[in-house]
N, CA, C and O atoms as a Maestro MAE file, in Angstrom:
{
 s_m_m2io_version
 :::
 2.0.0
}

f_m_ct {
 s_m_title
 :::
 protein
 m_atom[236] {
  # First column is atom index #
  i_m_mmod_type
  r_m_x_coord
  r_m_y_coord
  r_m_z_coord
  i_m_residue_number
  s_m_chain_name
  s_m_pdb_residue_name
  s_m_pdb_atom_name
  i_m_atomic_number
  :::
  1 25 3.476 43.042 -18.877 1 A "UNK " " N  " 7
  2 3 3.045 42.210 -19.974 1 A "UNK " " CA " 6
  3 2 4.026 41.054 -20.140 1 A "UNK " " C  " 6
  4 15 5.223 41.333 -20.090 1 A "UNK " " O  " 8
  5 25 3.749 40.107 -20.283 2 A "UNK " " N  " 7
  6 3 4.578 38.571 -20.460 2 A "UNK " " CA " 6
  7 2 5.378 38.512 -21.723 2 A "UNK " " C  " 6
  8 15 4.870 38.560 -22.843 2 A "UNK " " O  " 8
  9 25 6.498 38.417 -21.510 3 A "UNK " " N  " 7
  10 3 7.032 37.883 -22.856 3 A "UNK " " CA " 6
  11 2 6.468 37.304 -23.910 3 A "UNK " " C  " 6
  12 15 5.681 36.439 -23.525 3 A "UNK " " O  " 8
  13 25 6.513 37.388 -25.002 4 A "UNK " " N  " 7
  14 3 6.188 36.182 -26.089 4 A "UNK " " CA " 6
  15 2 7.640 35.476 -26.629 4 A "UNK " " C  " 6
  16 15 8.686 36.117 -26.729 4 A "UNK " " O  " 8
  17 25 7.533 34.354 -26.884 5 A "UNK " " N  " 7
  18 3 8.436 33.367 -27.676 5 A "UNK " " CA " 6
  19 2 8.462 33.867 -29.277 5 A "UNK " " C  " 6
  20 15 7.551 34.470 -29.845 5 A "UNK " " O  " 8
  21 25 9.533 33.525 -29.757 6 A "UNK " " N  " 7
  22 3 9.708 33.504 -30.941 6 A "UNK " " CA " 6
  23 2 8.809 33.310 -32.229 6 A "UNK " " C  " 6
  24 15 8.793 33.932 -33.291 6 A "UNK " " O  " 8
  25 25 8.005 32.145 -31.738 7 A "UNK " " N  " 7
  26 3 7.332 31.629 -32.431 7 A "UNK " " CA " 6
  27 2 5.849 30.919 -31.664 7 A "UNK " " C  " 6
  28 15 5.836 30.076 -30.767 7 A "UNK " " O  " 8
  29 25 4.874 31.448 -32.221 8 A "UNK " " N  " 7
  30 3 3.907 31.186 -31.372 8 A "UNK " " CA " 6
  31 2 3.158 29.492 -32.073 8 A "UNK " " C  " 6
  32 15 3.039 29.015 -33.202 8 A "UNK " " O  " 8
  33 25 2.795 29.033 -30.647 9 A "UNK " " N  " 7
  34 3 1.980 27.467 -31.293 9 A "UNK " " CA " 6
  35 2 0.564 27.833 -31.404 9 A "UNK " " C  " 6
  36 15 -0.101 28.561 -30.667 9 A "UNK " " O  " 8
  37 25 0.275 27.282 -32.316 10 A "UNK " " N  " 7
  38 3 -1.203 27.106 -32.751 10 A "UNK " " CA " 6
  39 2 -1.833 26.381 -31.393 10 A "UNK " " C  " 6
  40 15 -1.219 25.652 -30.613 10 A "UNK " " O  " 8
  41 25 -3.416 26.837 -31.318 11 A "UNK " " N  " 7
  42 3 -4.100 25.970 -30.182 11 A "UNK " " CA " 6
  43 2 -4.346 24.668 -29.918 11 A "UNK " " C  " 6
  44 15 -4.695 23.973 -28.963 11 A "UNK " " O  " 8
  45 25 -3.920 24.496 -31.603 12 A "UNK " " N  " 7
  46 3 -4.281 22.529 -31.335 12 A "UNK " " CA " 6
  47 2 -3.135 22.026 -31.373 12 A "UNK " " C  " 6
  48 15 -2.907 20.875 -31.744 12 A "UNK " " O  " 8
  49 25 -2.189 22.940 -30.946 13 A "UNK " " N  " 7
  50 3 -0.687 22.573 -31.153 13 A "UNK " " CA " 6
  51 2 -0.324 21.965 -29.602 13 A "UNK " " C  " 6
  52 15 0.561 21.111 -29.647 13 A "UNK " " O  " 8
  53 25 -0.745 22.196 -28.508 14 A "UNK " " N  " 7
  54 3 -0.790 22.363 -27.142 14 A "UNK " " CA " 6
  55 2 -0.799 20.534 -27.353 14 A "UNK " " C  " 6
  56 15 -1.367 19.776 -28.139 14 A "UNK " " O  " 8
  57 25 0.213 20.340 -26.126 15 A "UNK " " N  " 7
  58 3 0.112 18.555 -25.663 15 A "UNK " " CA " 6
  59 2 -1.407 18.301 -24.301 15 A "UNK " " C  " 6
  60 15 -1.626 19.021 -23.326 15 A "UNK " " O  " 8
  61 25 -1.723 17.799 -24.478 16 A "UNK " " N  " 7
  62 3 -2.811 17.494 -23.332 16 A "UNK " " CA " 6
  63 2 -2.651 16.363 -22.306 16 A "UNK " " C  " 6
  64 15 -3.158 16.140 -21.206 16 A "UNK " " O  " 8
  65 25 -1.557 15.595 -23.252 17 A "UNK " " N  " 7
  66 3 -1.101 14.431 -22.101 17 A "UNK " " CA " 6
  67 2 0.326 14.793 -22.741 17 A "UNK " " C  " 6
  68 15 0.750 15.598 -23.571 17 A "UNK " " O  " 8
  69 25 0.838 13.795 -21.933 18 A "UNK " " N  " 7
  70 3 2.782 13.707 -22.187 18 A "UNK " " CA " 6
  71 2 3.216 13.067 -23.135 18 A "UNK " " C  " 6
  72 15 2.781 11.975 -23.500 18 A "UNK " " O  " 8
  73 25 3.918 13.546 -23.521 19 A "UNK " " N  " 7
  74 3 4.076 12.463 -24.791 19 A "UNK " " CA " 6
  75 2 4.742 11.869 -25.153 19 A "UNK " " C  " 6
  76 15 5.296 11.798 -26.250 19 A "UNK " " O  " 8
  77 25 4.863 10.819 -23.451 20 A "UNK " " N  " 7
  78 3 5.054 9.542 -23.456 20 A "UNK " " CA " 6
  79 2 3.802 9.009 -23.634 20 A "UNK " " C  " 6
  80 15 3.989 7.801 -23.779 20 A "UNK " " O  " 8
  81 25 2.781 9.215 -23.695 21 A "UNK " " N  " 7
  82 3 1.638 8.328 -23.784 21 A "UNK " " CA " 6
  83 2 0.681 8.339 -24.918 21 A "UNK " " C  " 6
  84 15 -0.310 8.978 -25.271 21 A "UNK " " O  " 8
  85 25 1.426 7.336 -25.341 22 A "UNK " " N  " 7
  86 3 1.387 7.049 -27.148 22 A "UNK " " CA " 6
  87 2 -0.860 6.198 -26.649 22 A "UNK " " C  " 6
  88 15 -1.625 5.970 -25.712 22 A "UNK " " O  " 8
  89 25 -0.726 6.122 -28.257 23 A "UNK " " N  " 7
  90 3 -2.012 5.602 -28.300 23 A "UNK " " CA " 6
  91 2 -1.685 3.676 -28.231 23 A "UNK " " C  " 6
  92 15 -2.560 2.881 -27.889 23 A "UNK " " O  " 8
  93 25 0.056 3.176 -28.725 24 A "UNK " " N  " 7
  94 3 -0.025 2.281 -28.469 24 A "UNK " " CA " 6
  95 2 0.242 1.584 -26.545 24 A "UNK " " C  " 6
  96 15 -0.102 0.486 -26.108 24 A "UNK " " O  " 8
  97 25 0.846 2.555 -25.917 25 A "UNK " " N  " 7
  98 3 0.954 2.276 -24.195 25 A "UNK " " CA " 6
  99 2 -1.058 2.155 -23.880 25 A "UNK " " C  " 6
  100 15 -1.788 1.217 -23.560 25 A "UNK " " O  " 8
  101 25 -1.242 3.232 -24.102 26 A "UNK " " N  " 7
  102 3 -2.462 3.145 -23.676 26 A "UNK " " CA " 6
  103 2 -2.847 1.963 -24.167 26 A "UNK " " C  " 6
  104 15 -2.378 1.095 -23.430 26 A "UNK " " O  " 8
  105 25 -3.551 1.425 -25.160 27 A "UNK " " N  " 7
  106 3 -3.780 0.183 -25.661 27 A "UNK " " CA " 6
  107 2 -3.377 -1.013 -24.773 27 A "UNK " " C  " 6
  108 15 -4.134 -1.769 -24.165 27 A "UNK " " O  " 8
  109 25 -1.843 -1.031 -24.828 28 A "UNK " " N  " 7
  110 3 -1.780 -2.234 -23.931 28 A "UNK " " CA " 6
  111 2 -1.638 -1.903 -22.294 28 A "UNK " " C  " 6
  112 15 -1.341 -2.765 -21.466 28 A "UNK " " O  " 8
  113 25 -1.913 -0.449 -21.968 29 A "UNK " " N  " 7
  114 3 -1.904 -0.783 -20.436 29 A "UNK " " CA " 6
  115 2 -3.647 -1.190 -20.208 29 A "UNK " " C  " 6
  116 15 -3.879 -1.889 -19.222 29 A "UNK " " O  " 8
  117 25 -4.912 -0.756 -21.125 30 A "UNK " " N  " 7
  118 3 -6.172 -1.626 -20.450 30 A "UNK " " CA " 6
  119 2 -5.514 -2.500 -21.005 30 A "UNK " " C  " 6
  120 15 -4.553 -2.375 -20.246 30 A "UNK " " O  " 8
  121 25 -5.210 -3.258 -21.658 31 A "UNK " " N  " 7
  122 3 -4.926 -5.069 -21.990 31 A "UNK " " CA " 6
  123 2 -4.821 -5.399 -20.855 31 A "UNK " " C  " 6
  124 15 -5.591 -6.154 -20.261 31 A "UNK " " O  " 8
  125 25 -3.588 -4.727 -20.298 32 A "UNK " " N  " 7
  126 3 -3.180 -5.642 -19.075 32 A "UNK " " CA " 6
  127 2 -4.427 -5.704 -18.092 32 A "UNK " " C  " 6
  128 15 -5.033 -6.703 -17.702 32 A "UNK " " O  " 8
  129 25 -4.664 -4.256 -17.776 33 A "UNK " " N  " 7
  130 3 -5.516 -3.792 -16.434 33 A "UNK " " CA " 6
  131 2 -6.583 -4.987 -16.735 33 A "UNK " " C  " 6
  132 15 -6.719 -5.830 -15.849 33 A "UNK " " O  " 8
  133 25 -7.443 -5.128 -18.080 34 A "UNK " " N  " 7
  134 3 -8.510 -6.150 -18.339 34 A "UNK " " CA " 6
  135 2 -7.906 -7.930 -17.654 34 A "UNK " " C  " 6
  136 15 -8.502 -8.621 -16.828 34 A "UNK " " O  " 8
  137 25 -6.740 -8.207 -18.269 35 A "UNK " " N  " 7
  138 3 -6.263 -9.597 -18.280 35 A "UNK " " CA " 6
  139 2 -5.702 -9.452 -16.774 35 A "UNK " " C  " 6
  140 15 -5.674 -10.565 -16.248 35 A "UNK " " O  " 8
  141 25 -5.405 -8.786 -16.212 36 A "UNK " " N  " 7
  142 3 -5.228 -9.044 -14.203 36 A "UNK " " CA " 6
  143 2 -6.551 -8.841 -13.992 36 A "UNK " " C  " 6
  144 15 -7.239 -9.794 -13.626 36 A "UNK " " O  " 8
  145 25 -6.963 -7.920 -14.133 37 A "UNK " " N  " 7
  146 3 -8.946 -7.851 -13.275 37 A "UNK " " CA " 6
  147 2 -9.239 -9.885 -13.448 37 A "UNK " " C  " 6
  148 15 -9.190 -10.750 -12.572 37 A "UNK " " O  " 8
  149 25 -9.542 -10.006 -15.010 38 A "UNK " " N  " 7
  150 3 -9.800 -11.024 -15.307 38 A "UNK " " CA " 6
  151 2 -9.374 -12.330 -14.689 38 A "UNK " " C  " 6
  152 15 -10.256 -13.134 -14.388 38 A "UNK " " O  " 8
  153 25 -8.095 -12.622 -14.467 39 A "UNK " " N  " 7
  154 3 -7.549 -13.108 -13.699 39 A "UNK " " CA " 6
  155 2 -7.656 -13.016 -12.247 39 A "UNK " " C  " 6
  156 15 -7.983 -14.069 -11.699 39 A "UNK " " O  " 8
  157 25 -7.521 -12.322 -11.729 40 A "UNK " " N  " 7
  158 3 -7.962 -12.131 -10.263 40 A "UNK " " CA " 6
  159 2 -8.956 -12.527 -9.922 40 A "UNK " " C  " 6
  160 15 -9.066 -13.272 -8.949 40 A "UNK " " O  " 8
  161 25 -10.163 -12.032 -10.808 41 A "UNK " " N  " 7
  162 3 -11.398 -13.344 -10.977 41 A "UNK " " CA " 6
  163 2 -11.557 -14.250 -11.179 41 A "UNK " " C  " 6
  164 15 -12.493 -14.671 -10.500 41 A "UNK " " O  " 8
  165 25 -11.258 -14.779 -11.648 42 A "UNK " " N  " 7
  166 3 -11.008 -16.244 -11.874 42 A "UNK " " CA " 6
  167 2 -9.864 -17.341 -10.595 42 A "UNK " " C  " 6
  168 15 -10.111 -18.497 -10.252 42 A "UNK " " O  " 8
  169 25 -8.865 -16.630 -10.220 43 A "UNK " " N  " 7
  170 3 -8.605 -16.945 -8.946 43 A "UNK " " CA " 6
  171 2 -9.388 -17.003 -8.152 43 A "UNK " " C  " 6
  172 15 -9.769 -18.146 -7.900 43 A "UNK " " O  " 8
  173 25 -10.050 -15.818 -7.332 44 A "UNK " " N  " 7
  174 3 -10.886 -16.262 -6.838 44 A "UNK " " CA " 6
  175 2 -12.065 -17.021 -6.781 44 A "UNK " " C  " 6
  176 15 -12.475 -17.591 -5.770 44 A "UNK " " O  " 8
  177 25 -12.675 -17.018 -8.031 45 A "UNK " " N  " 7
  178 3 -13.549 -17.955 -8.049 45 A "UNK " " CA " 6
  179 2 -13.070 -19.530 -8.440 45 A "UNK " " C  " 6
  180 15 -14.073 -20.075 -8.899 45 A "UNK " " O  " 8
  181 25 -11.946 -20.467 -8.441 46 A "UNK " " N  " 7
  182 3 -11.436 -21.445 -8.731 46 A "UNK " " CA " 6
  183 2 -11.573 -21.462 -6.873 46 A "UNK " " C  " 6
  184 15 -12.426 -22.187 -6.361 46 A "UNK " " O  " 8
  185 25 -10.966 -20.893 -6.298 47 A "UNK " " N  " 7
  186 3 -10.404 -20.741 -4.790 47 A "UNK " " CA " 6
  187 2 -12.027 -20.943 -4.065 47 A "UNK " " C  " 6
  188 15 -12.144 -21.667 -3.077 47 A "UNK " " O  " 8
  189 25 -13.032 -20.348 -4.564 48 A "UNK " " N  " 7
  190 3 -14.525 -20.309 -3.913 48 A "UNK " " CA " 6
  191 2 -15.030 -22.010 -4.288 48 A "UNK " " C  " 6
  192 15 -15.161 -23.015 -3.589 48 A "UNK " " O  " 8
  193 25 -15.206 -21.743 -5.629 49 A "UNK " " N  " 7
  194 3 -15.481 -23.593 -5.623 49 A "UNK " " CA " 6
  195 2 -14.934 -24.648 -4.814 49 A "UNK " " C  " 6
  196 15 -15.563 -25.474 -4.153 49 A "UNK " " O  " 8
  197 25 -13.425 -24.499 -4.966 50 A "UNK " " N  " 7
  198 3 -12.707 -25.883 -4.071 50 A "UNK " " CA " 6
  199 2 -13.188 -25.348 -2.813 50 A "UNK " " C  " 6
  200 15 -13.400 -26.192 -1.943 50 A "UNK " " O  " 8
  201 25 -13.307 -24.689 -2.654 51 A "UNK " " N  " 7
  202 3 -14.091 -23.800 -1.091 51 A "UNK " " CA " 6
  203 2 -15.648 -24.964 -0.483 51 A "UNK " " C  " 6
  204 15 -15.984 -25.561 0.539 51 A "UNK " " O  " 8
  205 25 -16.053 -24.783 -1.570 52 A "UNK " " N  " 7
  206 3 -17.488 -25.428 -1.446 52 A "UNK " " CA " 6
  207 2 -17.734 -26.318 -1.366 52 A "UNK " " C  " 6
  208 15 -18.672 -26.789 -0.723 52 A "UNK " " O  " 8
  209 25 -16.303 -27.282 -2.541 53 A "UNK " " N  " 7
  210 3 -16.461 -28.738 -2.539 53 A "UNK " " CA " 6
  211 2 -15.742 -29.396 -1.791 53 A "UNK " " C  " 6
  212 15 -15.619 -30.617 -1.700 53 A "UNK " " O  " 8
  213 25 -15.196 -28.477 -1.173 54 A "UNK " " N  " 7
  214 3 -14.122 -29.379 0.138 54 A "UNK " " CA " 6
  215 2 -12.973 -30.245 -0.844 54 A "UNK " " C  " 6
  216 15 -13.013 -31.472 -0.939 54 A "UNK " " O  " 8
  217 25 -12.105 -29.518 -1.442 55 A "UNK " " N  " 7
  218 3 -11.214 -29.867 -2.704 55 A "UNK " " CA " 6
  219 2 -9.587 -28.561 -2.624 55 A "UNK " " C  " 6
  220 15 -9.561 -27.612 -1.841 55 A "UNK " " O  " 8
  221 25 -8.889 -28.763 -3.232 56 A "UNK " " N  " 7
  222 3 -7.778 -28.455 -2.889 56 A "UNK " " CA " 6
  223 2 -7.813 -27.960 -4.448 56 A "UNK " " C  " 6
  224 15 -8.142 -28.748 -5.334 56 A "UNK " " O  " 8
  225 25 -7.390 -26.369 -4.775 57 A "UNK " " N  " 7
  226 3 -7.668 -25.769 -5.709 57 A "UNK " " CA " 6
  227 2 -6.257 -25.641 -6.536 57 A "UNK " " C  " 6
  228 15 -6.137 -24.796 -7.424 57 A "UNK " " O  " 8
  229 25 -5.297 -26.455 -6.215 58 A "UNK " " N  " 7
  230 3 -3.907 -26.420 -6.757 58 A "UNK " " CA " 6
  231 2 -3.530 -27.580 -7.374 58 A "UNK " " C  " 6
  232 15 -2.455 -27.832 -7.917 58 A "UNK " " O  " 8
  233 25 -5.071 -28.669 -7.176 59 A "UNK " " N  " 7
  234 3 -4.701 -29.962 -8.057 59 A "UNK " " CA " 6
  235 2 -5.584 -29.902 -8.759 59 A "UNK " " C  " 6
  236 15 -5.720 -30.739 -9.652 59 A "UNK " " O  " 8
  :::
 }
 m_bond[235] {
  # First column is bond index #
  i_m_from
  i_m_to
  i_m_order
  :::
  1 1 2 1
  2 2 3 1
  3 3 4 2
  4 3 5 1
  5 5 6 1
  6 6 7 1
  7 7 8 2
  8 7 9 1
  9 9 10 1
  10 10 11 1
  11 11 12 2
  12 11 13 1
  13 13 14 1
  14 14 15 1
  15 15 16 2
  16 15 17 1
  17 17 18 1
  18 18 19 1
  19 19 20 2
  20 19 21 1
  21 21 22 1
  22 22 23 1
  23 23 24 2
  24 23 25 1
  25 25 26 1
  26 26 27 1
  27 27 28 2
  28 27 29 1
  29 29 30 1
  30 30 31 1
  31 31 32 2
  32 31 33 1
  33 33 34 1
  34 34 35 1
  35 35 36 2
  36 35 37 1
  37 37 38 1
  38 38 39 1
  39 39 40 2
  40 39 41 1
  41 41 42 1
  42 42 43 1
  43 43 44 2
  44 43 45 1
  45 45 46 1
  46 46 47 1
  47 47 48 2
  48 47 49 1
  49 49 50 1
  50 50 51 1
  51 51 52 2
  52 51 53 1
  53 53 54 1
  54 54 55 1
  55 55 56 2
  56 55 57 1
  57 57 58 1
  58 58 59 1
  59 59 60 2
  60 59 61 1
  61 61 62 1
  62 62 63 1
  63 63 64 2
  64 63 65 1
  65 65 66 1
  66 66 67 1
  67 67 68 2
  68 67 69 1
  69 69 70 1
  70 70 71 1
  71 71 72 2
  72 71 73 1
  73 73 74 1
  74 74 75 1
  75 75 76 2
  76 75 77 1
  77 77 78 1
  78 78 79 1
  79 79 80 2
  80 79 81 1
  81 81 82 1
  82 82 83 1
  83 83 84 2
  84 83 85 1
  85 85 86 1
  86 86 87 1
  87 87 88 2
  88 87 89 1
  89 89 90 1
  90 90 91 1
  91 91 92 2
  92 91 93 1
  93 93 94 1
  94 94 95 1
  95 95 96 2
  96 95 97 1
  97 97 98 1
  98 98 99 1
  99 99 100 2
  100 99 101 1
  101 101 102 1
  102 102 103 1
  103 103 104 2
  104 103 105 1
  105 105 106 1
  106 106 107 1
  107 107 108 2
  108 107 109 1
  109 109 110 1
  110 110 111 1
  111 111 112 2
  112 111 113 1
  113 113 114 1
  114 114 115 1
  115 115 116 2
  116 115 117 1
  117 117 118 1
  118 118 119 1
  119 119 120 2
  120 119 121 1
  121 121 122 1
  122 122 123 1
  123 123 124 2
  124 123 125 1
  125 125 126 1
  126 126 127 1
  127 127 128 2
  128 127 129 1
  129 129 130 1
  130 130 131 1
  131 131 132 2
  132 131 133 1
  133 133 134 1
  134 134 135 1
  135 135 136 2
  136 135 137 1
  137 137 138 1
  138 138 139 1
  139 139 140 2
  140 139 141 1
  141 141 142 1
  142 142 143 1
  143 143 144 2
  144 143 145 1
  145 145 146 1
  146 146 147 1
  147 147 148 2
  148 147 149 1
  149 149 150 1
  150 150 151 1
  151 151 152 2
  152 151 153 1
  153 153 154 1
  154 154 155 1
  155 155 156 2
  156 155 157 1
  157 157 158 1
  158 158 159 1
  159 159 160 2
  160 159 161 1
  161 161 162 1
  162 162 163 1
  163 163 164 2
  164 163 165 1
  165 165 166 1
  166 166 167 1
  167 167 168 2
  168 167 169 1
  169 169 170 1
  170 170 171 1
  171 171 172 2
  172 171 173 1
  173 173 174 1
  174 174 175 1
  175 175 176 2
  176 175 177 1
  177 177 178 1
  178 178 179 1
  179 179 180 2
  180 179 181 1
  181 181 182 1
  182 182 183 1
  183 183 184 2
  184 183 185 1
  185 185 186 1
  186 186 187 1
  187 187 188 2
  188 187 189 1
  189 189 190 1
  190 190 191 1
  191 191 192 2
  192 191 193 1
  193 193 194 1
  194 194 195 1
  195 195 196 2
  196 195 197 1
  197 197 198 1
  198 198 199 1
  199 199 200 2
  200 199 201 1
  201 201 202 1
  202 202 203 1
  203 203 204 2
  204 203 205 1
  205 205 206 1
  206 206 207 1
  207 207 208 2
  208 207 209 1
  209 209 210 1
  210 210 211 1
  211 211 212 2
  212 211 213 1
  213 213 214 1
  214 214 215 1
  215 215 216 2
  216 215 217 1
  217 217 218 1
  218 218 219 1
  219 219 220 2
  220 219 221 1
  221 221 222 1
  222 222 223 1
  223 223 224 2
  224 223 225 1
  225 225 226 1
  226 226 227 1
  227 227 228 2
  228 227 229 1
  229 229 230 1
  230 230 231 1
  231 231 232 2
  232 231 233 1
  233 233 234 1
  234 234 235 1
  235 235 236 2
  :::
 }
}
């Protein structure tokens, strides 16, 4: 039979993530993940136009 601890935790007492991972990290890691996706799109599509128009996408 397994030991028991001193003191037992309640079931909703249990961590499910780490808890480093606050509700504010989460928050701003989609920020970021959204604003690079976003960006990356938009690179490329600045890069596709001057593509098309025979134009240089850095002026």
């Amino acid at each position: 039979m397994a030991t028991l601890t001193r003191m037992r935790r309640r079931r909703s007492r249990y961590n499910a993530l780490p808890r480093w991972v606050t509700r504010k990290r989460v928050i701003l890691t989609l920020i970021a993940v959204v604003v690079v996706g976003v960006g990356q799109y938009g690179v490329r599509f600045a890069f596709a136009l001057a593509h098309a128009f025979h134009t240089n996408p850095v002026s």
